[in-house]
C-alpha positions, 0 to 999 in steps of 0.5 A: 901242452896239452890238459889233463885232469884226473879224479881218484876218490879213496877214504872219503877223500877226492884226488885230482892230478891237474898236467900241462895248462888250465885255461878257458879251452880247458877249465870244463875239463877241471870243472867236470872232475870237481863235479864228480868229486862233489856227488860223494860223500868226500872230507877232503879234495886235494889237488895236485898241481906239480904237473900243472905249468899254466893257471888262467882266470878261467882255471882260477874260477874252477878252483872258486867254483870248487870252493862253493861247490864243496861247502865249509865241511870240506877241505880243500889242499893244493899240493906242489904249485909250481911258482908261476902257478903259486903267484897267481893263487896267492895274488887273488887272495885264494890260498886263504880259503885253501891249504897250500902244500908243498907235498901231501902226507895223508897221515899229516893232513887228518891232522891239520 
């Protein structure tokens, strides 16, 4: 299946779609959007990864990457993880540098 990443950036927060498999072949894809996101003025990227089937180390180094490019300032939330892709986020110990979501709620999220 084929990698597709796209940004939308609106009210201080970055939005990216990630579909169909992050890994090695893939991960610059990811990791340009991440890039992008992070020449603006954000508070908030969210990633939406209901779409997302596959998730590699190289994937996982994109969303650290992501991590450290963004700084302590932004938050960082990971919305509809699909169980495959939620096991490998949670054996790394990632989703404790992140807000693991089930579904976003923008009016939810400015208060957590």
């Amino acid at each position: 299946m084929a990698f597709n990443a796209t940004l939308e950036i609106k009210n201080n927060i970055a939005q990216i779609n990630l579909s169909g498999e992050l890994d090695a072949s893939t991960a610059q894809l990811f990791r340009n959007e991440v890039e992008a996101a992070a020449t603006q003025n954000i508070k908030r990227l969210v990633l939406f990864m209901q779409d997302l089937k596959y998730l590699s180390s190289a994937g996982l180094r994109v969303l650290i990457f992501a991590k450290q490019k963004m700084g302590t300032a932004v938050d960082i939330y990971i919305v509809g993880a699909q169980e495959m892709v939620k096991d490998t986020i949670e054996h790394t110990g990632f989703h404790y540098s992140v807000a693991m979501l089930d579904e976003y709620d923008e009016a939810e999220i400015k208060h957590v």
